[in-house]
C-alpha positions in Angstrom: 0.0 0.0 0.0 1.6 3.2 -0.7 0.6 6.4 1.5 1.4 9.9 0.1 0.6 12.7 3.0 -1.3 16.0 1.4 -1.8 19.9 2.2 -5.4 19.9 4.1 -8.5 20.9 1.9 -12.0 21.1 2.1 -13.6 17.3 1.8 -16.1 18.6 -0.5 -14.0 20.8 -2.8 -11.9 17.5 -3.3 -14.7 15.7 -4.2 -15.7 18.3 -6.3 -12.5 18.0 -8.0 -12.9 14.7 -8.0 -15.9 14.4 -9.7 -14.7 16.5 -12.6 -11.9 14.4 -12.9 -13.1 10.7 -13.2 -16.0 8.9 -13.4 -17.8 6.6 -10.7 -17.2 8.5 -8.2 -18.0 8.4 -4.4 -17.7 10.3 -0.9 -17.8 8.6 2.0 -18.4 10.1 5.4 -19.8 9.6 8.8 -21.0 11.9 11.6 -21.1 10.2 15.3 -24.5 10.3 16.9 -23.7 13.7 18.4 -23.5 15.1 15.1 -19.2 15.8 15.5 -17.2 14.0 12.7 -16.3 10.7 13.1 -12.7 9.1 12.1 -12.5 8.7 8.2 -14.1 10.5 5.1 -13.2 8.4 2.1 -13.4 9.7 -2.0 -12.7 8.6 -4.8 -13.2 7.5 -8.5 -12.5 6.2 -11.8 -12.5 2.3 -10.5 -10.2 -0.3 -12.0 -13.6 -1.9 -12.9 -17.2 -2.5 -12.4 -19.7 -5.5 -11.2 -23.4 -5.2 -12.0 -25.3 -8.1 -10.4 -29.3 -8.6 -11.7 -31.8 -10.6 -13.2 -28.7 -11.6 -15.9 -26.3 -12.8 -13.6 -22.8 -11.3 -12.6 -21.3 -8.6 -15.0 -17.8 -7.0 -14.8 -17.5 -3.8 -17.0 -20.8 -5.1 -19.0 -19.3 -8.5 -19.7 -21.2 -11.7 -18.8 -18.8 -13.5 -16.0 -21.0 -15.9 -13.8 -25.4 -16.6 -13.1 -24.0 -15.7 -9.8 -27.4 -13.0 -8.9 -26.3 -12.5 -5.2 -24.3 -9.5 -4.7 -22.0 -10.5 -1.9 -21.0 -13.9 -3.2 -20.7 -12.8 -6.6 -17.5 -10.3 -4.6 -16.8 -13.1 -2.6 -15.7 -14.4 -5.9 -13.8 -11.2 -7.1 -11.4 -10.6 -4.1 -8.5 -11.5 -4.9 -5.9 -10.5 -2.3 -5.0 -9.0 1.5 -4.1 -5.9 2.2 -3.0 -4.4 5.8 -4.3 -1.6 7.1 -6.8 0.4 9.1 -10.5 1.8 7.8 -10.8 1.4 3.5 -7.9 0.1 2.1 -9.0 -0.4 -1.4 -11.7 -2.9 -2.6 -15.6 -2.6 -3.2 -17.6 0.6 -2.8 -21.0 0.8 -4.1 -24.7 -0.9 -3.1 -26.6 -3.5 -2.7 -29.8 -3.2 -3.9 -32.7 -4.5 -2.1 -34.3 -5.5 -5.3 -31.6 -8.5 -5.0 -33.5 -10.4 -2.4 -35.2 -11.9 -5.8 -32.2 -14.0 -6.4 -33.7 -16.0 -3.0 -37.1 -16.0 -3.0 -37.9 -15.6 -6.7 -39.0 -12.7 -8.8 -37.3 -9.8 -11.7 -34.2 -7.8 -9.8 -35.8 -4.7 -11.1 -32.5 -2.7 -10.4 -28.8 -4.5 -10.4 -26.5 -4.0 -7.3 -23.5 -2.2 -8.2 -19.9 -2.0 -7.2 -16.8 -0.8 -8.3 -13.0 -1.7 -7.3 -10.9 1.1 -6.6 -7.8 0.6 -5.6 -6.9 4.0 -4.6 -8.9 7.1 -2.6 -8.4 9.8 -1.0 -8.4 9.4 2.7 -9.2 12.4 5.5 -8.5 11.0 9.5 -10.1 13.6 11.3 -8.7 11.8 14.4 -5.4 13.2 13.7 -6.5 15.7 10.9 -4.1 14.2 7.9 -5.3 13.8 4.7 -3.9 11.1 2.7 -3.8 9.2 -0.9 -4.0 5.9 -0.5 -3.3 3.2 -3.2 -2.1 -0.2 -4.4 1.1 -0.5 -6.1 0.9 0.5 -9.6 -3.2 1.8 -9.5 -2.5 5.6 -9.1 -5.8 6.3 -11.0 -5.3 9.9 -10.1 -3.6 13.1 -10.3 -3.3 13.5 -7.2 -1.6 17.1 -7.3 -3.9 18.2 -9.7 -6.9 17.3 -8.3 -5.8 18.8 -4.7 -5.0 22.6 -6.8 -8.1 22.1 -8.0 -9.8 21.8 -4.5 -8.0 24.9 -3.3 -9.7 27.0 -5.7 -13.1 25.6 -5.9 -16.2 27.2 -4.3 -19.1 24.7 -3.0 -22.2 26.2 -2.5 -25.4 25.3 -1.8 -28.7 25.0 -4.9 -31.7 27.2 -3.4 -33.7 26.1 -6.9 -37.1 24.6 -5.7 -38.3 21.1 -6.7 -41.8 19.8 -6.6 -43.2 16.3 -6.6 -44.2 14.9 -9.9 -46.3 11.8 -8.4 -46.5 8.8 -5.2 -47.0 5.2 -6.4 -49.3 5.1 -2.7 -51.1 8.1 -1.6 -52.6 8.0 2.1 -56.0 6.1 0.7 -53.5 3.6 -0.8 -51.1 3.5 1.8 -53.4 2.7 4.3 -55.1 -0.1 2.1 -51.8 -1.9 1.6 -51.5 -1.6 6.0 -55.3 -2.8 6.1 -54.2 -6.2 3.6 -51.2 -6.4 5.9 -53.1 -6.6 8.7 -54.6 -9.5 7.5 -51.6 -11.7 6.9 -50.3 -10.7 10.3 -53.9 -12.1 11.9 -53.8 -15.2 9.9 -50.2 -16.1 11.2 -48.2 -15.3 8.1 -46.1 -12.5 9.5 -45.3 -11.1 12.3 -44.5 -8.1 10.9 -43.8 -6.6 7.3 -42.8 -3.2 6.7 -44.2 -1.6 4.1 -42.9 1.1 2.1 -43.9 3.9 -0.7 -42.4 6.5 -2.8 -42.4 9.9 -4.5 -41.0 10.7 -7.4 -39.6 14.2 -7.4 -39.0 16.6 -10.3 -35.7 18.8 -9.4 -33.1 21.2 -10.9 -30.5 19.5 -8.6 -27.6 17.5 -9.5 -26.8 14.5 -7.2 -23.9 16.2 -5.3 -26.0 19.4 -5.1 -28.5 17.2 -3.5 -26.2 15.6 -1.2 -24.6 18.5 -0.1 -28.4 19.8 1.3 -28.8 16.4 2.8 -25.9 16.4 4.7 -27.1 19.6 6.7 -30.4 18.3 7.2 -30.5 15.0 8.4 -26.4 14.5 9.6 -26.2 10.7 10.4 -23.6 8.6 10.9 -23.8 7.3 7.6 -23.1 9.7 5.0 -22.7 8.9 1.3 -23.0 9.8 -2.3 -22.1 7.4 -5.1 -22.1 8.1 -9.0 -22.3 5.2 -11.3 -23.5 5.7 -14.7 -26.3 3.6 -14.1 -27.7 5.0 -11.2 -26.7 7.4 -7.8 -27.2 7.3 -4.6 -27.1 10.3 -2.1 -28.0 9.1 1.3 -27.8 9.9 5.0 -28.5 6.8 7.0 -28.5 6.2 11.0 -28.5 2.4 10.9 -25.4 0.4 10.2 -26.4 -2.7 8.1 -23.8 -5.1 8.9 -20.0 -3.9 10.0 -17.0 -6.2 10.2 -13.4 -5.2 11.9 -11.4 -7.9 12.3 -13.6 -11.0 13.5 -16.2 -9.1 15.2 -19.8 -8.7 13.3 -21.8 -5.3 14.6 -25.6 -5.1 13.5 -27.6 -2.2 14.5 -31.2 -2.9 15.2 -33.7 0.8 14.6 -37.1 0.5 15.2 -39.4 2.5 17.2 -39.6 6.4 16.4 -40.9 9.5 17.5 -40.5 13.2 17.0 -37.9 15.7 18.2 -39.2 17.9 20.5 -38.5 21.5 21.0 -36.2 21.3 24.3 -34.5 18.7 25.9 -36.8 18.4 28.5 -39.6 17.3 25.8 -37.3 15.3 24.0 -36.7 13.4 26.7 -40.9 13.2 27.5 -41.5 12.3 23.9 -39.0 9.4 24.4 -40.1 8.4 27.5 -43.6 8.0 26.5 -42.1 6.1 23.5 -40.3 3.3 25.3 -43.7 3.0 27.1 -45.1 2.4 23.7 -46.0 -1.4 24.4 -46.3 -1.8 20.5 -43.4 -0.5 19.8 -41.0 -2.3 22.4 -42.5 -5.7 21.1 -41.6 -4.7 17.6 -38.2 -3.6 18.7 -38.0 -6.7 20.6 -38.5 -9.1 17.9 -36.0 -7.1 15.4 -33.6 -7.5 17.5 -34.3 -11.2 18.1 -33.9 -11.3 13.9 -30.6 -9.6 14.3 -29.1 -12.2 16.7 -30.4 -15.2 14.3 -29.2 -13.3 11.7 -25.7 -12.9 13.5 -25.7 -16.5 14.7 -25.6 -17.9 11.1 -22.2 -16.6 10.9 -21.0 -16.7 14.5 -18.9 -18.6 16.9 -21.3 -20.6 18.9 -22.3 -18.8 22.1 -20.4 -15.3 20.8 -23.7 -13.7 20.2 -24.4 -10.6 22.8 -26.3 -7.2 23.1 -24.2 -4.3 25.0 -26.6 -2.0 24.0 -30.2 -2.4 24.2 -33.4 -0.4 23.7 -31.9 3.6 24.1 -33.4 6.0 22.4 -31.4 8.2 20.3 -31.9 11.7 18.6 -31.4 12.9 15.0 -32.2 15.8 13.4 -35.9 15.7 12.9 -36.7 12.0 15.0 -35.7 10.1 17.8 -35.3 6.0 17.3 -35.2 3.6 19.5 -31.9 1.4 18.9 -29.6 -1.5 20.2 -26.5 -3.1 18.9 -25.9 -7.0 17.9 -22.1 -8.1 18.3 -20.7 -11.7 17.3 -17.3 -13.0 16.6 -17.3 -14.7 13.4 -16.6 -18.2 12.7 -13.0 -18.3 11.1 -14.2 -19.8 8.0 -16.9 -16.8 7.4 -15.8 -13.6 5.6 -17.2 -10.1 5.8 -18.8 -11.1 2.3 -20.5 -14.0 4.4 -21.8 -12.0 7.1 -23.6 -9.4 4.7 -25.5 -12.5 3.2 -26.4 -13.5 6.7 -28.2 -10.6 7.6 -29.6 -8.9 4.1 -32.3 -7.1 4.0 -32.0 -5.8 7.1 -35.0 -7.1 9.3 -35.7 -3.5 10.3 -36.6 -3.1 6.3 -38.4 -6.4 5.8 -40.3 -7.4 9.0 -40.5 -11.4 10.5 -40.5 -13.9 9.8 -38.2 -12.4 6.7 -38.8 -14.6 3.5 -42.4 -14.2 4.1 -42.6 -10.5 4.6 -40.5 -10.6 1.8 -43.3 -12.2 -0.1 -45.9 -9.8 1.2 -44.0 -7.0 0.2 -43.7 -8.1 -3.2 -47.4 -8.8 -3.2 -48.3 -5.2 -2.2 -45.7 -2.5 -2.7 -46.4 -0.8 -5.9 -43.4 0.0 -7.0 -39.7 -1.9 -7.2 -37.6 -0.7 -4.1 -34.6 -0.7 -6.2 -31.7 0.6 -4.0 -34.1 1.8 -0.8 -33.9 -1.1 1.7 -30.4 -2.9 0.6 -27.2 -1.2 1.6 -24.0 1.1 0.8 -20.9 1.1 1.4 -17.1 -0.6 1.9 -15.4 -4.1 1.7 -12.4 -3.3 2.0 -9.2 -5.6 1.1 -8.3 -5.8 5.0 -11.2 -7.9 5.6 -12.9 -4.3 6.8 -16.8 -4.2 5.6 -18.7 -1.1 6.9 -22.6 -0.9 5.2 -25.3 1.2 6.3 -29.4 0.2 5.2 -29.9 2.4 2.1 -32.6 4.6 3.6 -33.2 8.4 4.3 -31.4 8.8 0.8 -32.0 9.7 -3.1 -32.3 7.6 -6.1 -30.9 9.5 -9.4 -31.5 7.0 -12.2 -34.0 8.1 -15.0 -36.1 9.8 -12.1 -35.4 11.2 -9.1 -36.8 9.2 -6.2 -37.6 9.5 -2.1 -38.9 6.5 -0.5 -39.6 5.7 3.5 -41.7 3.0 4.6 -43.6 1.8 8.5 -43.3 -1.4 10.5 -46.6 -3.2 10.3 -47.6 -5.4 13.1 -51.4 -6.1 14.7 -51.7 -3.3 16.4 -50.7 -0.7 13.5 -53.3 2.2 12.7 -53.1 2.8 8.5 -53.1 6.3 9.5 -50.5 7.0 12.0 -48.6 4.3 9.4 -48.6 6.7 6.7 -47.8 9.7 9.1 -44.7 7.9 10.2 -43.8 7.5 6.2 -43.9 11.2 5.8 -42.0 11.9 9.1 -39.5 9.7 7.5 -39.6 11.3 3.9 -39.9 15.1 5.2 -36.2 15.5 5.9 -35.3 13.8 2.7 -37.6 16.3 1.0 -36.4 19.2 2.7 -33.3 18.9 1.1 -34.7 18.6 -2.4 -36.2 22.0 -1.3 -39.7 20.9 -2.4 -41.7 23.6 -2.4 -44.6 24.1 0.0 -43.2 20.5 2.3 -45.3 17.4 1.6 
């Protein structure tokens, strides 16, 4: 691995530059829970190559390579080599689309998962603010010094433009139908619970780095990201952590159960108070969680399964979610690649028991989720893997697209169901500046 040490510049005049530069490119960041920066931002682009993995199998730069239609052990198949180091150390940046739970329980992956390689990035530690370019021998894909003059001199601002939405594929009389039919399989024993989602479909001036750059002041997460293939980008700010490996130790991060932010601390604190007396919501929680471990345990040493955090409720800029933490050590046979496949989709985005609420989604969502509900992120070439669920973020493919969706269990009301949806969305929307709010 080579390590060449650069002047400091603004992380998002270097991606700026960045952009301009190459092609595929992608930021990286992550806020802690307070909001403060947490240890690495990662950018870059131009990636040695790229998989697609759909409906037609495995595809590397668009050439047939396998019938291989689930993402992580299609790169299970692609990594080739270690490399030492901390954080991203070159490898697979990109997402997973939810669409891909198809290739288990049957159906047309509406939109491929996509990854690139890159062997080299950009790299700011905000621990010991350094900024770095990191790459394998013989991939510097950049110019480096050329890119960093660039950064000096460029000027980020934000887009005021409004945007408007163009159409939902579930407005509330919809919505609250598709809760109603849920209902019903969760009284005939189906499901325990299925969460349900919709969409809107927004008409904007913004490009997807103008977009994210809004998003990232509105809804800061710990999970920030923004990736450009030509097929489709992302832009997202996510608070849940999918599935993150470091070393042999497996993290999940169970969300479910939310509320509003109040306008003090004092009603913060009332508002979640009141909501981890929420009987329906701690039994949802509960049983996510309970998903997580199963999850956890198909890759885990026997008995390695705990919970050091369970049931807090933290803030964020416009909610408060109640969340615990899932940590295993993994079996030494199972790779970071194995442990995403373990736990996709996240049972926070599908419900319980999983394959069926899969099912029922498919049944009644009326549109394909495409990215919304899989995950983005790193696997790195240290055996590092670092995902969050692909939610409170922006599809850019031949629309632009907001989706959010509602656990539903017995004891859901269709109404306050679609009020949570837009509680979700409003953020998200915010930052697309749609005018007159949703």
């Amino acid at each position: 691995m080579h390590i060449r040490r650069l002047e400091h510049v603004d992380p998002l005049a270097l991606y700026g530059a960045v952009r301009r530069e190459g092609r595929d490119p992608f930021m990286l960041e992550s806020r802690t829970k307070e909001g403060s920066h947490a240890r690495y931002t990662y950018i870059s682009s131009n990636p040695a190559y790229t998989v697609e993995i759909g409906s037609g199998g495995t595809r590397v730069d668009g050439s047939y390579l396998s019938s291989e239609r689930n993402p992580f052990r299609a790169l299970k198949s692609l990594h080739e080599c270690h490399v030492d180091g901390e954080g991203f150390v070159g490898g697979f940046v990109g997402y997973a689309a939810y669409d891909s739970v198809h290739a288990d329980v049957g159906g047309h992956i509406a939109e491929p998962s996509c990854f690139g390689f890159y062997p080299g990035a950009f790299v700011y530690d905000h621990v010991h603010d350094t900024l770095t370019y990191r790459c394998l021998p013989g991939h510097e894909g950049h110019d480096v010094d050329g890119i960093v003059a660039e950064a000096r001199t460029m000027e980020v601002g934000l887009c005021q433009n409004p945007s408007s939405i163009r159409r939902t594929d579930a407005d509330r009389a919809c919505y609250e139908d598709m809760v109603e039919r849920a209902r019903d399989y969760v009284f005939a024993g189906d499901v325990f619970q299925v969460v349900l989602s919709r969409e809107y479909e927004v008409s904007t001036p913004m490009s997807p780095f103008e977009a994210y750059l809004r998003l990232r002041g509105a809804n800061p997460s710990p999970y920030l990201f923004l990736i450009e293939f030509e097929r489709m980008k992302v832009a997202g700010s996510s608070p849940e952590t999918m599935v993150r490996v470091e070393g042999d130790t497996l993290h999940i991060n169970p969300i479910a159960g939310t509320t509003t932010r109040g306008a003090s601390h004092a009603e913060d604190g009332a508002l979640a108070t009141r909501l981890l007396q929420d009987e329906k919501e701690r039994a949802e929680h509960v049983m996510l969680v309970d998903l997580a471990r199963n999850d956890a345990r198909k890759v885990a040493l026997p008995g390695s399964v705990h919970v050091p955090t369970y049931m807090e409720v933290v803030p964020y800029a416009r909610v408060q979610h109640i969340e615990s933490e899932v940590v295993a050590k993994l079996r030494p046979d199972a790779t970071m690649y194995d442990a995403l496949a373990a736990a996709f989709p996240a049972g926070t985005l599908s419900g319980a028991p999983k394959v069926r609420a899969m099912e029922v989604i498919s049944e009644l969502e009326r549109s394909p989720r495409r990215a919304y509900g899989g995950c983005a992120g790193y696997f790195s070439l240290n055996g590092t893997a670092d995902t969050a669920i692909a939610i409170r973020m922006i599809q850019f493919d031949k629309a632009c697209r907001v989706r959010a969706g509602a656990g539903i269990v017995a004891d859901s009301v269709p109404s306050t169901e679609f009020d949570e949806t837009e509680k979700k969305m409003s953020a998200v929307l915010s930052a697309l500046n749609v005018e007159g709010g949703i």
